[in-house]
C-alpha positions in Angstrom: -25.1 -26.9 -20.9 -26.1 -30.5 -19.7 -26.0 -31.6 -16.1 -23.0 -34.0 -17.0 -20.8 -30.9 -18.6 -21.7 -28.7 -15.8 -20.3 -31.3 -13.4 -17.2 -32.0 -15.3 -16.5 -28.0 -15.7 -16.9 -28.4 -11.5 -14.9 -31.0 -11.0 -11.7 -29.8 -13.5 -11.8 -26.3 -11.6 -12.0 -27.6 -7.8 -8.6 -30.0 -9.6 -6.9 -26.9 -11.0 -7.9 -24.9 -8.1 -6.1 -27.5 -5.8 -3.0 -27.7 -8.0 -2.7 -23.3 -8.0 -3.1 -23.5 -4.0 -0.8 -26.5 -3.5 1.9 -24.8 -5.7 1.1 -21.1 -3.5 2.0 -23.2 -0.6 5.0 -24.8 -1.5 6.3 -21.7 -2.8 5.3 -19.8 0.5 6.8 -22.7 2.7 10.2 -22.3 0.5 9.9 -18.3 0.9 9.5 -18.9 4.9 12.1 -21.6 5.5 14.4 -21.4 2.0 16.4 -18.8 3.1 19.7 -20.7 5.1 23.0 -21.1 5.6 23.9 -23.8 3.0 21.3 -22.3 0.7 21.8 -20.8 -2.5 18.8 -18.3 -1.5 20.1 -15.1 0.4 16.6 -13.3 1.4 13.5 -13.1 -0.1 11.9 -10.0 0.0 8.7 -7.9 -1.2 9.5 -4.7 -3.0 8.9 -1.3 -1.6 8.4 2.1 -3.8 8.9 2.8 -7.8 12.6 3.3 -8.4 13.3 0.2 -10.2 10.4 0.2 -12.2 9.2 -1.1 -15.2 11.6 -3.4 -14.0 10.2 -4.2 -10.3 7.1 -3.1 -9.5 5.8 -2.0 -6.0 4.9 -5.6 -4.3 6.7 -8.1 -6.4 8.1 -10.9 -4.6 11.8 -10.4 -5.0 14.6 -13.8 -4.4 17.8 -12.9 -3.5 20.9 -15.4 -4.2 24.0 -15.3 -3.0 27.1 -13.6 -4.7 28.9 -17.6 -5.4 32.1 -17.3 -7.3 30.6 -15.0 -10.2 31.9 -11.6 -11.0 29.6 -8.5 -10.5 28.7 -6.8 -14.3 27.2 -3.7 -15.3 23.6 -4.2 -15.8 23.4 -6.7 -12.7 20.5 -5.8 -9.9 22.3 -6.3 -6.9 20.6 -5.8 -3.0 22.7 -3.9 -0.4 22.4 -1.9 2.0 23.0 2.0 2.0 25.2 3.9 4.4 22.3 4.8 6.2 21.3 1.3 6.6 18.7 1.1 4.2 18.2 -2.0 1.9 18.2 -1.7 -1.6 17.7 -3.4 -5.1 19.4 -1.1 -7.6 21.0 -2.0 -10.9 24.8 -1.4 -11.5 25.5 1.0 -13.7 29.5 1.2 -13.4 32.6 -1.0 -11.6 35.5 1.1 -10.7 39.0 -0.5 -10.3 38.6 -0.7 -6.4 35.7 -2.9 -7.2 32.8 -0.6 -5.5 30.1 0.0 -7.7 28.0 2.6 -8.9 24.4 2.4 -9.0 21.6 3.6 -9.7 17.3 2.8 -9.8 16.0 2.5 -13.2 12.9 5.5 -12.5 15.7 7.1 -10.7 17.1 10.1 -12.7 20.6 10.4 -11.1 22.7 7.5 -9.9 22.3 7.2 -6.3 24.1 8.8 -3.6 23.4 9.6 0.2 25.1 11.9 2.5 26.2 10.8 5.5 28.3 11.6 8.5 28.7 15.0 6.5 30.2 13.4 3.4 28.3 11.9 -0.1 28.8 8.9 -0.7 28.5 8.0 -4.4 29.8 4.5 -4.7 28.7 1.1 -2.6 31.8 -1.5 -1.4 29.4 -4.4 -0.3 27.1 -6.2 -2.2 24.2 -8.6 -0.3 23.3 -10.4 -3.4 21.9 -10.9 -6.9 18.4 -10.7 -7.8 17.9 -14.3 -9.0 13.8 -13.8 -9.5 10.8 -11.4 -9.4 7.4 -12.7 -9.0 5.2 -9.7 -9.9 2.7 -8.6 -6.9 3.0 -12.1 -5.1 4.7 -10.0 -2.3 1.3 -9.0 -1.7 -0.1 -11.9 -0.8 3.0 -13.2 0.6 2.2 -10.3 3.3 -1.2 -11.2 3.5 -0.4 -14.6 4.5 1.9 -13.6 6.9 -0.8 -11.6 8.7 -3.1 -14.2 8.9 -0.7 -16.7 10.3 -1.2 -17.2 14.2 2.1 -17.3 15.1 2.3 -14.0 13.5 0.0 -12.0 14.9 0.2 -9.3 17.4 -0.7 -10.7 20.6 -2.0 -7.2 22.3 -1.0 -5.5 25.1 
């Protein structure tokens, strides 16, 4: 390869190099300050654990939008939060006529259920959000950055 092509194959990567990290950061600066009031965007999140896989996978990047006026459907992967107080991103696998749902992850084998307060719970009556996107394994480096910040450090004892 001449000295010319070399320097053109330099010059084209440092470019598309600068575009990929200019779009990381504007996708990072939505993540951090997207999420509002008057937002469409409910949370953004990074996926934890296997139960929605091949679906979500451990460390994607999840975007949360709000409910709006749309009706829940089977098939849906909604967010809430468990009666233990645990969030979750599980798909719906039922509506019943009081309008809780039935879910259930898609690894999962059962449809989910939790006991608490001595009694099992079987159905959720509050629904966060929609999953509206899933960035596969950008949660990683979304956490990454977030480390690395100054602000968002641990300052030590």
């Amino acid at each position: 390869m001449s000295p010319f092509h070399r320097s053109l194959v330099k010059r084209i990567t440092f470019y598309l190099l600068t575009i990929f990290l200019f779009l990381v950061g504007l996708l990072l600066w939505f993540i951090r300050f997207g999420a509002g009031e008057g937002n469409r965007v409910y949370a953004v999140e990074f996926s934890v654990g296997t139960s929605m896989e091949p679906v979500i996978h451990d460390g994607d990047l999840l975007i949360i939008s709000r409910l709006g006026g749309g009706s829940l459907k089977p098939g849906m992967i909604v967010a809430f939060e468990s009666p233990e107080g645990k969030r979750f991103l599980h798909r719906i696998i039922a509506i019943k006529k009081n309008g809780c749902v039935i879910t259930k992850g898609d690894n999962n084998p059962a449809n989910d259920e939790w006991n608490f307060e001595g009694k099992v719970i079987r159905e959720i009556c509050q629904i966060d959000g929609i999953l509206a996107m899933n960035i596969p394994k950008l949660g990683h480096l979304y956490n990454l950055f977030q480390n690395l910040l100054p602000w968002n450090r641990d300052k030590g004892p």
